[in-house]
mmCIF file of the N, C-alpha and C atoms, coordinates in Angstrom:
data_MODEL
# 
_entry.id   MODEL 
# 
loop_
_atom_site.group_PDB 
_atom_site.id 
_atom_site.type_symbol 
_atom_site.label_atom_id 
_atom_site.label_alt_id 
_atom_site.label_comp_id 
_atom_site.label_asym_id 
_atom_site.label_entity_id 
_atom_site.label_seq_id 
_atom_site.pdbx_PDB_ins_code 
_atom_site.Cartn_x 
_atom_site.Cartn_y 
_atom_site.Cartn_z 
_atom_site.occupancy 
_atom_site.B_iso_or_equiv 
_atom_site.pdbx_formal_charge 
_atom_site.auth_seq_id 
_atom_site.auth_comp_id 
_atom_site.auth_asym_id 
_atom_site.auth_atom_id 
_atom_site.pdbx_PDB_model_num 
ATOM 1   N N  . UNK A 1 1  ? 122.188 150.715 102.779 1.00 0.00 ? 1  UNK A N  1 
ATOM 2   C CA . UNK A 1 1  ? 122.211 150.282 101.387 1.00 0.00 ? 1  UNK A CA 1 
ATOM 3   C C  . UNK A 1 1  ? 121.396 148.988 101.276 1.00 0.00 ? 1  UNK A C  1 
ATOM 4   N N  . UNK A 1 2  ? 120.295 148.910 100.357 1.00 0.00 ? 2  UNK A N  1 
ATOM 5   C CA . UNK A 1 2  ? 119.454 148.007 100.455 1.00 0.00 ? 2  UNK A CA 1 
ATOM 6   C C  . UNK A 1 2  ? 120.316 146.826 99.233  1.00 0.00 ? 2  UNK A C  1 
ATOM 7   N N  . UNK A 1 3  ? 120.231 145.367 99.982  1.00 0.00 ? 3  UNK A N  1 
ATOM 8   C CA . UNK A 1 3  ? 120.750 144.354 98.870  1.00 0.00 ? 3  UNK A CA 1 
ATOM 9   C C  . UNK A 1 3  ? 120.794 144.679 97.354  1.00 0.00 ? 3  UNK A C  1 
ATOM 10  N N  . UNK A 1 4  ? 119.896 144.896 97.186  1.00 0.00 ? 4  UNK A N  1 
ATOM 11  C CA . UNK A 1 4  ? 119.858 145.348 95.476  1.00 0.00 ? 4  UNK A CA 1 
ATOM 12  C C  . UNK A 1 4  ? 121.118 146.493 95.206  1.00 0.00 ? 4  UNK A C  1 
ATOM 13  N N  . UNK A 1 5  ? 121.384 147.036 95.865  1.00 0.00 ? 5  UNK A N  1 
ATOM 14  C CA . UNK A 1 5  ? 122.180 148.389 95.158  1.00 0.00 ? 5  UNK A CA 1 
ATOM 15  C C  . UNK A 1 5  ? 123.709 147.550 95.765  1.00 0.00 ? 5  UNK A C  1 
ATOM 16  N N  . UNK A 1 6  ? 123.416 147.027 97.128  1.00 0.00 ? 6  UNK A N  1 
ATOM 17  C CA . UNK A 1 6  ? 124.841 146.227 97.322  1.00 0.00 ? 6  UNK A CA 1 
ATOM 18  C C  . UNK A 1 6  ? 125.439 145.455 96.039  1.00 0.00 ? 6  UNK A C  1 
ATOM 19  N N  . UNK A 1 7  ? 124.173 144.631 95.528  1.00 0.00 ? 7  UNK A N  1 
ATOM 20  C CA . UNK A 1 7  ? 124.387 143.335 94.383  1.00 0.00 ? 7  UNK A CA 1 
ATOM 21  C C  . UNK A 1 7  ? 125.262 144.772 92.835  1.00 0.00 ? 7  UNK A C  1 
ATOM 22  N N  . UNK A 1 8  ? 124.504 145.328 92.765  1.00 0.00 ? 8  UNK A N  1 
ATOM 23  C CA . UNK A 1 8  ? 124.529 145.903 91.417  1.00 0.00 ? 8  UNK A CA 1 
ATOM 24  C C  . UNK A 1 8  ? 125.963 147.132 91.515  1.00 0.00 ? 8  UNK A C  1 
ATOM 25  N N  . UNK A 1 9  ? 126.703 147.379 92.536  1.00 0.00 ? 9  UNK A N  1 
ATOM 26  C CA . UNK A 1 9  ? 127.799 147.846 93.112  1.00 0.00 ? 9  UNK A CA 1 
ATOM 27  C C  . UNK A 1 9  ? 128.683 146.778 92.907  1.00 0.00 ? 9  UNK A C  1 
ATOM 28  N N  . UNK A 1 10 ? 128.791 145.830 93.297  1.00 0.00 ? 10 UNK A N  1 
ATOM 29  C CA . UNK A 1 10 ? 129.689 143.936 93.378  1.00 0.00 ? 10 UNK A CA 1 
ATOM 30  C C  . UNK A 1 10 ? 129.167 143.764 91.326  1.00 0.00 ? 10 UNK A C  1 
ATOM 31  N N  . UNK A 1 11 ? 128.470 143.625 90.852  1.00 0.00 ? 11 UNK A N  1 
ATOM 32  C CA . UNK A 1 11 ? 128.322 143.627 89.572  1.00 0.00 ? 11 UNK A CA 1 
ATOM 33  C C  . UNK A 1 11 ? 129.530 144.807 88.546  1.00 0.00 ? 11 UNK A C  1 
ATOM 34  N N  . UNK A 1 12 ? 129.002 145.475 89.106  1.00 0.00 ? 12 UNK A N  1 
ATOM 35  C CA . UNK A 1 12 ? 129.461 147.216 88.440  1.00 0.00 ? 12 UNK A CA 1 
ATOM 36  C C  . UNK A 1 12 ? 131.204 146.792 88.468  1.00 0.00 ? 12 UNK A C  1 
ATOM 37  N N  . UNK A 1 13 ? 131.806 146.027 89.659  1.00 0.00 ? 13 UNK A N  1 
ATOM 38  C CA . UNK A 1 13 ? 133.517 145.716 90.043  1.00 0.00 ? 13 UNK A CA 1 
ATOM 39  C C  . UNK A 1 13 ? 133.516 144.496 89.071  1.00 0.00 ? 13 UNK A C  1 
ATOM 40  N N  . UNK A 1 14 ? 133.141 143.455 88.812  1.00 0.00 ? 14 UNK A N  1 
ATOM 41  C CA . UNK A 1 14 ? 133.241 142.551 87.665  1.00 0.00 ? 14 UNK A CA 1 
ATOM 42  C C  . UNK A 1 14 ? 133.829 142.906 86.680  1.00 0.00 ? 14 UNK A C  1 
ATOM 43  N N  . UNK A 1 15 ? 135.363 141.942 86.226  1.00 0.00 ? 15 UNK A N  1 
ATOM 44  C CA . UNK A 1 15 ? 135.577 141.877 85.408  1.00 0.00 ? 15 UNK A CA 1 
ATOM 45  C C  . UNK A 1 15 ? 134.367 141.063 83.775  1.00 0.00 ? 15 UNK A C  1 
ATOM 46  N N  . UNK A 1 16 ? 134.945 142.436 82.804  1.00 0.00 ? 16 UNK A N  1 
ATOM 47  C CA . UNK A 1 16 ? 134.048 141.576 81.211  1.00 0.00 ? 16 UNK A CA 1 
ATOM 48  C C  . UNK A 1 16 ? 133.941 140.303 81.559  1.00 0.00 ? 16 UNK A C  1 
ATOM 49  N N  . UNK A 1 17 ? 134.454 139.069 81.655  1.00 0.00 ? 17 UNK A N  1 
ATOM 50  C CA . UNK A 1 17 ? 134.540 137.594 81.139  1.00 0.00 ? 17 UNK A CA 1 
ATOM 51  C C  . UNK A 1 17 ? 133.322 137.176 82.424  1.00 0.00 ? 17 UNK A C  1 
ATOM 52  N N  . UNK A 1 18 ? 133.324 137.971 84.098  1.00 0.00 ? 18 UNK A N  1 
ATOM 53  C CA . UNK A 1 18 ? 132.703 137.386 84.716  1.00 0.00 ? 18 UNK A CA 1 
ATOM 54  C C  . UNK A 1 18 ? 131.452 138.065 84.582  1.00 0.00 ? 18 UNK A C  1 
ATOM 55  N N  . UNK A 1 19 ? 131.282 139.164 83.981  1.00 0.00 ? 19 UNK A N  1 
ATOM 56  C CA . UNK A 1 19 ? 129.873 139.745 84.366  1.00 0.00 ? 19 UNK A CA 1 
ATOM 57  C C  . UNK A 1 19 ? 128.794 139.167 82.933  1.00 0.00 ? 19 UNK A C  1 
ATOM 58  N N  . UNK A 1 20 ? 129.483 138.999 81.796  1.00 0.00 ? 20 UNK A N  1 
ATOM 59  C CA . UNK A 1 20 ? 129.173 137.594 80.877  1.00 0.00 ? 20 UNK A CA 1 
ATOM 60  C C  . UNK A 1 20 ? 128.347 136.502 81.467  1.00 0.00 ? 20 UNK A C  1 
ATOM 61  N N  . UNK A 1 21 ? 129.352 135.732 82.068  1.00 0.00 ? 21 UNK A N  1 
ATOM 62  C CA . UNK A 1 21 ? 128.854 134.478 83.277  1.00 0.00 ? 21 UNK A CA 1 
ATOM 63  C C  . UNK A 1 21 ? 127.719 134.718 83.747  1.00 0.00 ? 21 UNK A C  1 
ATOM 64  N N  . UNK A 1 22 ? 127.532 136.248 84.568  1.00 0.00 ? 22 UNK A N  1 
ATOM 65  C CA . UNK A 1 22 ? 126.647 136.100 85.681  1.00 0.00 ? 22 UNK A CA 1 
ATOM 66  C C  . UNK A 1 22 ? 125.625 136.536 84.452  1.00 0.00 ? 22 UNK A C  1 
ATOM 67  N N  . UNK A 1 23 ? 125.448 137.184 83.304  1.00 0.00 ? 23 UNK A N  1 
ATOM 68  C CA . UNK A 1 23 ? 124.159 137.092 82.289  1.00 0.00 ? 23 UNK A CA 1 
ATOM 69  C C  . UNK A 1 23 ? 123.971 136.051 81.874  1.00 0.00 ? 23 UNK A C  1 
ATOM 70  N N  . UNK A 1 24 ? 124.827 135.079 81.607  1.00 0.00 ? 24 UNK A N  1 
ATOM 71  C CA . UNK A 1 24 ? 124.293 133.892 80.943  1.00 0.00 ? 24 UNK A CA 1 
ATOM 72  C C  . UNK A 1 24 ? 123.222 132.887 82.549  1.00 0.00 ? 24 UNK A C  1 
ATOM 73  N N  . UNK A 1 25 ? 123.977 133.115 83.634  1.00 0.00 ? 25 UNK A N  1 
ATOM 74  C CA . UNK A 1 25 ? 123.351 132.438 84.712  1.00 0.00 ? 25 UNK A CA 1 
ATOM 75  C C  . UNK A 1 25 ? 122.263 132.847 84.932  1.00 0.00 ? 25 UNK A C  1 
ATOM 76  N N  . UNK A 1 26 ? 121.959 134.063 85.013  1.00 0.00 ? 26 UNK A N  1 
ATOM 77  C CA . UNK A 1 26 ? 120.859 135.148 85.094  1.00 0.00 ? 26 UNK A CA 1 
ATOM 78  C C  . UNK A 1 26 ? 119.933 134.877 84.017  1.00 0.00 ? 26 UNK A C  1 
ATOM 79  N N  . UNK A 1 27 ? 120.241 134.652 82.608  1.00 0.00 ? 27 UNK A N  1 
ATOM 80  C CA . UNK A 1 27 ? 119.855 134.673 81.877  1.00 0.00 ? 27 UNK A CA 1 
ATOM 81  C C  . UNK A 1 27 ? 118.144 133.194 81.872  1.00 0.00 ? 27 UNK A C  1 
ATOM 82  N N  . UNK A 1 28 ? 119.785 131.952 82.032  1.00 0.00 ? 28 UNK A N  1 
ATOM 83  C CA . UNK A 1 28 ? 118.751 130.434 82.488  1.00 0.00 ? 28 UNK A CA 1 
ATOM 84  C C  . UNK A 1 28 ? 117.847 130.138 83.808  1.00 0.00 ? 28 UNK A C  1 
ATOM 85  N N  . UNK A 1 29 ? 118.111 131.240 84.670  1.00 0.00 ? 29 UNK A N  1 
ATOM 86  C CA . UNK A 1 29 ? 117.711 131.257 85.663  1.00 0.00 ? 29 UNK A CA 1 
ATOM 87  C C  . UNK A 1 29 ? 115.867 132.127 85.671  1.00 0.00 ? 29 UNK A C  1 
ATOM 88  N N  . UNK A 1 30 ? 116.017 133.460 85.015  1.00 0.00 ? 30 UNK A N  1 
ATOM 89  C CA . UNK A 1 30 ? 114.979 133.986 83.815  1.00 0.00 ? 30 UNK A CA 1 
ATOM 90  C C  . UNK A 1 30 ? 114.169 132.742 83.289  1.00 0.00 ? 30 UNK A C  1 
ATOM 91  N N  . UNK A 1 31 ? 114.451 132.566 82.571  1.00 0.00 ? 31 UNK A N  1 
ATOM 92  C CA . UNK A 1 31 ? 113.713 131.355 81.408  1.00 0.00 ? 31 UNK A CA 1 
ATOM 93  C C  . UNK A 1 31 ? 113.281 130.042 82.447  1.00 0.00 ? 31 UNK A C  1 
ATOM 94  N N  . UNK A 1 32 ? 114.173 129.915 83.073  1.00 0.00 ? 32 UNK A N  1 
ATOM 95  C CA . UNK A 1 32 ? 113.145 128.700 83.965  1.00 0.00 ? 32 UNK A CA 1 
ATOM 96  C C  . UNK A 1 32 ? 112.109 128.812 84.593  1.00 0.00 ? 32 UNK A C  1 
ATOM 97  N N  . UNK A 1 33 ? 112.323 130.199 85.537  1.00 0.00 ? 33 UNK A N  1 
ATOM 98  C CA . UNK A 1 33 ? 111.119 130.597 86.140  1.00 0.00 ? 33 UNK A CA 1 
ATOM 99  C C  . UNK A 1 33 ? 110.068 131.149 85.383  1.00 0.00 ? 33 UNK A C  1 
ATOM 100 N N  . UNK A 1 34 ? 110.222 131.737 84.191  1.00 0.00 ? 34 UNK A N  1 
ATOM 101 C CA . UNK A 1 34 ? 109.144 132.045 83.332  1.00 0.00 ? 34 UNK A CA 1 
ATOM 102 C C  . UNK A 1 34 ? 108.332 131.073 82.562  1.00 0.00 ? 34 UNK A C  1 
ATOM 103 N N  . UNK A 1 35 ? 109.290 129.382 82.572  1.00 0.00 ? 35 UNK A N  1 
ATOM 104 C CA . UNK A 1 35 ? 108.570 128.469 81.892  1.00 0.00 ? 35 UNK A CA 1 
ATOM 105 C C  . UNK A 1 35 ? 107.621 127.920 83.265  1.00 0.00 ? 35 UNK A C  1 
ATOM 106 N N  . UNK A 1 36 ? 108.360 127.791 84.633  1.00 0.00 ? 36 UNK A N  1 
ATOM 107 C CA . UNK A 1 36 ? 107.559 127.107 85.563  1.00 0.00 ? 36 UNK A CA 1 
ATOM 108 C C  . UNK A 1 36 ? 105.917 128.480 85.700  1.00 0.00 ? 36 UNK A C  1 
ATOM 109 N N  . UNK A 1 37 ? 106.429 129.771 85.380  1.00 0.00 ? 37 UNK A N  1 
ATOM 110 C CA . UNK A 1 37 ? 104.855 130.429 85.924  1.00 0.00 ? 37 UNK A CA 1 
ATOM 111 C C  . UNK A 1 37 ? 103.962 130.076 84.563  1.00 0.00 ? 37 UNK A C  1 
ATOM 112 N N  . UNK A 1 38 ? 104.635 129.896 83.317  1.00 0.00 ? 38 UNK A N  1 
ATOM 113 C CA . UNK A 1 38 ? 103.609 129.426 82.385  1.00 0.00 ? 38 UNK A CA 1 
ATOM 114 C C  . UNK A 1 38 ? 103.121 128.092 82.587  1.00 0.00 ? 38 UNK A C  1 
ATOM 115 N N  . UNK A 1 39 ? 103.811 127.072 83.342  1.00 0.00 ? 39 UNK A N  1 
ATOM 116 C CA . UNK A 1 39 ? 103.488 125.750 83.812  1.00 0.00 ? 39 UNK A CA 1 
ATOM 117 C C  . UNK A 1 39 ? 101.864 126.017 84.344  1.00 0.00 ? 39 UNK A C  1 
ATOM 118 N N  . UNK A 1 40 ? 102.692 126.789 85.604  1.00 0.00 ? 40 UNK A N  1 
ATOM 119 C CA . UNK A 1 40 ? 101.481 126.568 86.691  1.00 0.00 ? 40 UNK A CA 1 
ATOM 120 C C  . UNK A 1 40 ? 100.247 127.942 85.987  1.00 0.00 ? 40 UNK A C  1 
ATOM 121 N N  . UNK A 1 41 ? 100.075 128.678 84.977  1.00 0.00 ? 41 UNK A N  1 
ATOM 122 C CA . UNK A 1 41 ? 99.301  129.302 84.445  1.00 0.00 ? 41 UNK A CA 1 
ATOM 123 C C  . UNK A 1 41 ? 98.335  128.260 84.086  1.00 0.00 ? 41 UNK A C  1 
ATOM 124 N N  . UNK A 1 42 ? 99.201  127.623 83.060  1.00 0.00 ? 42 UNK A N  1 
ATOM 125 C CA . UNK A 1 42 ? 98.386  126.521 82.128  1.00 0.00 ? 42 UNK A CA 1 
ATOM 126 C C  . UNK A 1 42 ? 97.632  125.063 82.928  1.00 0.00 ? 42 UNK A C  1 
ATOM 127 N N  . UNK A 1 43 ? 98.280  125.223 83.785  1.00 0.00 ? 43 UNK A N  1 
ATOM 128 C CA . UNK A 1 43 ? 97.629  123.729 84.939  1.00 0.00 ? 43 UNK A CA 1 
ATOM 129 C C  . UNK A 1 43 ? 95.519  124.050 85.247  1.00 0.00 ? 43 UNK A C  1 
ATOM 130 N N  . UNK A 1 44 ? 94.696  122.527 85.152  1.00 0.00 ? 44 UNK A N  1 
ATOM 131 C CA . UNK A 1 44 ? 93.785  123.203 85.710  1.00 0.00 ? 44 UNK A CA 1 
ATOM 132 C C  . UNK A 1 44 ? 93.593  124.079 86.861  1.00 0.00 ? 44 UNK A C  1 
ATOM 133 N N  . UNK A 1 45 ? 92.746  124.930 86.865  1.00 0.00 ? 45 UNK A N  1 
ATOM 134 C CA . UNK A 1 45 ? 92.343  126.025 87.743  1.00 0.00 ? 45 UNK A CA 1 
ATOM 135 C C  . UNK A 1 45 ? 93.193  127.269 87.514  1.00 0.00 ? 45 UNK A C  1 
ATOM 136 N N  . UNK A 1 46 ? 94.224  126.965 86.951  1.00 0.00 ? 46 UNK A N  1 
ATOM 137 C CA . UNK A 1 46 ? 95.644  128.092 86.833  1.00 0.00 ? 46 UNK A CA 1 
ATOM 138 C C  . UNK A 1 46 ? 94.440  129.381 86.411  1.00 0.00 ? 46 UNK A C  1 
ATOM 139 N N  . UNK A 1 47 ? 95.581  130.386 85.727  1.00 0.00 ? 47 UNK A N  1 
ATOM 140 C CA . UNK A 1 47 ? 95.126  131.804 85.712  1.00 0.00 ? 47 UNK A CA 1 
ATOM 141 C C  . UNK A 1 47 ? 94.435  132.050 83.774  1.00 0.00 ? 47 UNK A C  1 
ATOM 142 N N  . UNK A 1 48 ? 95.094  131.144 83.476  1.00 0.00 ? 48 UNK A N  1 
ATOM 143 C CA . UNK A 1 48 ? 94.589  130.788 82.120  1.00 0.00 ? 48 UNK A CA 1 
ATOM 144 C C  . UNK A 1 48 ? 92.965  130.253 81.777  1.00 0.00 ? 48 UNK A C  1 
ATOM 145 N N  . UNK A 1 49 ? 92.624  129.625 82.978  1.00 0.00 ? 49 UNK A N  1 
ATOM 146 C CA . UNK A 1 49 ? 91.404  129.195 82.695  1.00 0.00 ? 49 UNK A CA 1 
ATOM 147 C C  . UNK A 1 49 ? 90.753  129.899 82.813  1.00 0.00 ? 49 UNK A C  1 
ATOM 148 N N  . UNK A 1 50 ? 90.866  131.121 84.076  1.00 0.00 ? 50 UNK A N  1 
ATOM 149 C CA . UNK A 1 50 ? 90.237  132.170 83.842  1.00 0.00 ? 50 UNK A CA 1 
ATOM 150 C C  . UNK A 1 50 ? 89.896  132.980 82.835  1.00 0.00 ? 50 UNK A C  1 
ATOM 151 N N  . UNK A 1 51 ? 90.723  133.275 82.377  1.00 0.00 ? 51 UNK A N  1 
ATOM 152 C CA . UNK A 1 51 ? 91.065  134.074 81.549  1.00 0.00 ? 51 UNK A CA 1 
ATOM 153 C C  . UNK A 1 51 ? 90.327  133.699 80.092  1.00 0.00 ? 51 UNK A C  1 
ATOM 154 N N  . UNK A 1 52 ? 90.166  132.119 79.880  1.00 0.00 ? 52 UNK A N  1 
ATOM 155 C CA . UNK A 1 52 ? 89.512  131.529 78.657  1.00 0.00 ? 52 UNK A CA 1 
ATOM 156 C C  . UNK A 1 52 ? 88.006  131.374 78.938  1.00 0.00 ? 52 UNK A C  1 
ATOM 157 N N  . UNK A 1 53 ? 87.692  131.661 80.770  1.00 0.00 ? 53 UNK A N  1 
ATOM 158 C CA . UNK A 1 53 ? 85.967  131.228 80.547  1.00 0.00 ? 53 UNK A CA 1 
ATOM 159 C C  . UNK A 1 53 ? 85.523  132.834 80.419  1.00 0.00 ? 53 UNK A C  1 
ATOM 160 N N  . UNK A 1 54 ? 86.484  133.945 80.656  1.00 0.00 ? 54 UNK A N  1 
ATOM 161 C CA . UNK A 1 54 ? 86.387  135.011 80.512  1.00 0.00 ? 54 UNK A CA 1 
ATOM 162 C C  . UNK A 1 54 ? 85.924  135.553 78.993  1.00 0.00 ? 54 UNK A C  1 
ATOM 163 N N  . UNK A 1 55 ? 87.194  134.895 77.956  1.00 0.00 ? 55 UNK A N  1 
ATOM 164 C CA . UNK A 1 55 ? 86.887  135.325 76.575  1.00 0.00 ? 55 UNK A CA 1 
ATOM 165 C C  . UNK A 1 55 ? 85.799  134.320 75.965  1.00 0.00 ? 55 UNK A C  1 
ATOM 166 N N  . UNK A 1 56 ? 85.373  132.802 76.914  1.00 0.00 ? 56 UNK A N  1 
ATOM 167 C CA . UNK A 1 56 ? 84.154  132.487 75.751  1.00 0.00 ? 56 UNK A CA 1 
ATOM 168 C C  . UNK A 1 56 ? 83.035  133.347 76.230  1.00 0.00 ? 56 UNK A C  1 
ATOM 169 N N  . UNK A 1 57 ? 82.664  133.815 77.562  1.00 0.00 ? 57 UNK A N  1 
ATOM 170 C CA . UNK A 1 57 ? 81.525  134.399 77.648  1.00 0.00 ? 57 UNK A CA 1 
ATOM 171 C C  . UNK A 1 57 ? 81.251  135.492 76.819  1.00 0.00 ? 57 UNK A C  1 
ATOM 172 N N  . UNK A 1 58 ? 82.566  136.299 76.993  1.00 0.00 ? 58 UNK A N  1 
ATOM 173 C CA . UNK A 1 58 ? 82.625  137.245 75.977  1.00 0.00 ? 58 UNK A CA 1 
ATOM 174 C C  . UNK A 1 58 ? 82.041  136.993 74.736  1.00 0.00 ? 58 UNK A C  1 
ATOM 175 N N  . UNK A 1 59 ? 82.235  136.165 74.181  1.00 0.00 ? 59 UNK A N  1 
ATOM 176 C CA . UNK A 1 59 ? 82.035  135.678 72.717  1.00 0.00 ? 59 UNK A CA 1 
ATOM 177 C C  . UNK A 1 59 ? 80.781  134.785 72.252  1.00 0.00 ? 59 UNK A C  1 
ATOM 178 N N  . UNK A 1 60 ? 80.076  134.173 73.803  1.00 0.00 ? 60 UNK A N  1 
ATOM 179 C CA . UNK A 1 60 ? 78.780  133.814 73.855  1.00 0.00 ? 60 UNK A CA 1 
ATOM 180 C C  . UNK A 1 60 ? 78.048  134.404 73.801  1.00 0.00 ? 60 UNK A C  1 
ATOM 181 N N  . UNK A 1 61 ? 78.301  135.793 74.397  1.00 0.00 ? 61 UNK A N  1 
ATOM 182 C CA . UNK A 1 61 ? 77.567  136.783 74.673  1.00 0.00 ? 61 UNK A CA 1 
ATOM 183 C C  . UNK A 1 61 ? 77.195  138.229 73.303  1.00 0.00 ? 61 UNK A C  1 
ATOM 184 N N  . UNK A 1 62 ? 77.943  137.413 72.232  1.00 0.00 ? 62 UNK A N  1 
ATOM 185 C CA . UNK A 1 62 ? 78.147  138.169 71.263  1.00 0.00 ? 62 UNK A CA 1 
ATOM 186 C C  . UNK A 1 62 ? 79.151  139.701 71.140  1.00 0.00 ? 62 UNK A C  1 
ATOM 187 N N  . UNK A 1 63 ? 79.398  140.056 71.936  1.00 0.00 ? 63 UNK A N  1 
ATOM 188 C CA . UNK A 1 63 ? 80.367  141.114 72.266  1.00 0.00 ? 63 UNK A CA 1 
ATOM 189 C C  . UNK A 1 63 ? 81.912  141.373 71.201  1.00 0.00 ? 63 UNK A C  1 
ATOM 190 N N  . UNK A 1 64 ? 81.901  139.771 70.567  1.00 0.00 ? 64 UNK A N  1 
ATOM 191 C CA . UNK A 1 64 ? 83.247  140.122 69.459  1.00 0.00 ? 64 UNK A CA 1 
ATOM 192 C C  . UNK A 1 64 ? 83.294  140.565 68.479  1.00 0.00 ? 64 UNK A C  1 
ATOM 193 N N  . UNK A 1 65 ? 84.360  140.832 67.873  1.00 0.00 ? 65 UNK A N  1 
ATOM 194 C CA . UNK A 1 65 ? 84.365  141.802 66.501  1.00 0.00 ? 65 UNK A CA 1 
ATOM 195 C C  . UNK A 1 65 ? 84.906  140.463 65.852  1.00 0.00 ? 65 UNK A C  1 
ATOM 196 N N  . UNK A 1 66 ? 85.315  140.337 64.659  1.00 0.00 ? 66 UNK A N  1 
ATOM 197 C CA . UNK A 1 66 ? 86.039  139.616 64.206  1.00 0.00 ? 66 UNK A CA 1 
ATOM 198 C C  . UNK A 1 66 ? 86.699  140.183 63.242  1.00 0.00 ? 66 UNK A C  1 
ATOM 199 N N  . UNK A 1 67 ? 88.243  139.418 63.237  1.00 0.00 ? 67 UNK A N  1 
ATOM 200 C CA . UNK A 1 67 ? 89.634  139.898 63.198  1.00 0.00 ? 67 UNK A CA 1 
ATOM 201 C C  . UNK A 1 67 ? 89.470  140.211 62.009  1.00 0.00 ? 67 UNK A C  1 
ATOM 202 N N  . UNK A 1 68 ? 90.368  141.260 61.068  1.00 0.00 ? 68 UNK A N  1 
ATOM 203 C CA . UNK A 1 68 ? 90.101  142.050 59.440  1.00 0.00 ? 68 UNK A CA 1 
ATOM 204 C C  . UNK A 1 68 ? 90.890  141.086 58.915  1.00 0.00 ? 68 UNK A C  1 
# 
């Protein structure tokens, strides 16, 4: 039995009030790590910069439509 199906078996036995808990923990635990990968996205060199010298060339290059 691989950890994951152990964890979600031990979940599944949770009483309502604790399996609450473990979404709300789960929940802040989610949101932090999604603010730290937008951190380090947005940092120079991150994946964002790519991504922006990507769309000006695009758009230097004349290739855009513009929005209706």
């Amino acid at each position: 039995m691989s950890p994951l199906t152990e964890i979600e078996a031990a979940i599944d036995k949770l009483p309502r009030r604790e399996l609450w808990q473990l979404k709300a923990s789960l929940d802040r635990r989610c949101e932090a790590d999604w603010d730290a990968q937008i951190e380090e996205d947005a940092r120079p060199g991150g994946s964002l910069d790519k991504l922006a010298r990507e769309a000006l060339a695009e758009f230097e290059a004349g290739r855009c439509k513009p929005l209706p």
